[in-house]
C-alpha positions, 0 to 999 in steps of 0.5 A: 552782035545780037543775041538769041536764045531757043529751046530743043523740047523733048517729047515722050517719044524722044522726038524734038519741037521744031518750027517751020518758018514761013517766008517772013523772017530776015533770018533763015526764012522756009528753013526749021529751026527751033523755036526762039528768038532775039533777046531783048535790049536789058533781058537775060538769055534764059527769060527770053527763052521761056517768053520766045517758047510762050510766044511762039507755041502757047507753052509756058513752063515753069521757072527752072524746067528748062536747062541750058544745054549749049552757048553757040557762036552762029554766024547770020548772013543777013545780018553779017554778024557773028552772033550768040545763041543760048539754047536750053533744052527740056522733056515735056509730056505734050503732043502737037495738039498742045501747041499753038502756032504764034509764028511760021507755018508749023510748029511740030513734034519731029522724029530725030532722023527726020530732023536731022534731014530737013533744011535747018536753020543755021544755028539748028544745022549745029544745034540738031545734030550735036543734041541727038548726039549728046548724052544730055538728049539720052537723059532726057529721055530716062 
């Protein structure tokens, strides 16, 4: 089993921070998803979210402002493993400009229909959708 941990940020416009991952990745490569990654070997899911989040956007929250939003049992083809993802979630007030790309093609500021019809990673095909839908996304945006 491995462990990942990824964040769902939240613009001013309700509009969520996805990653399009190039060709590079063993898991889910040319797909969006959300930025994230392995948790190290003796590291905590939420430390790794924020140490993924800087890693691969240059942006560094606070102790505190990111809130884990769900626990997801994601099944990785690659690795034929099902594995643990915790995602947290978080409203940010940057814009594409804020972000610098550490990894994958792109990292942007998605429109919530929009997103919901890309090709999604696999832990991103539940994550997407059922955040939009929850009431933990519309009070992000009060």
């Amino acid at each position: 089993m491995h462990r990942f941990a990824c964040v769902l940020l939240v613009d001013s416009r309700g509009w969520l921070l996805l990653q399009e991952r190039d060709e590079h990745p063993v898991i889910d490569p040319e797909k969006w998803g959300l930025p994230g990654g392995h948790v190290e070997d003796g590291e905590g899911y939420e430390p790794a979210a924020y140490r993924e989040l800087e890693e691969e956007t240059g942006i560094r929250l606070e102790p505190g402002e990111l809130r884990l939003w769900r626990e997801l049992q994601v099944f990785h083809e690659a690795y034929g493993t099902l594995d643990t993802t915790q995602v947290y979630a978080a409203r940010v007030d940057l814009t594409d400009a804020d972000i610098v790309v550490g990894e994958g093609r792109q990292i942007v500021f998605v429109e919530p229909a929009t997103a919901r019809a890309l090709d999604l990673t696999t832990s991103a095909t539940t994550a997407v959708p059922e955040f939009l839908d929850s009431p933990d996304y519309r009070a992000l945006l009060d």
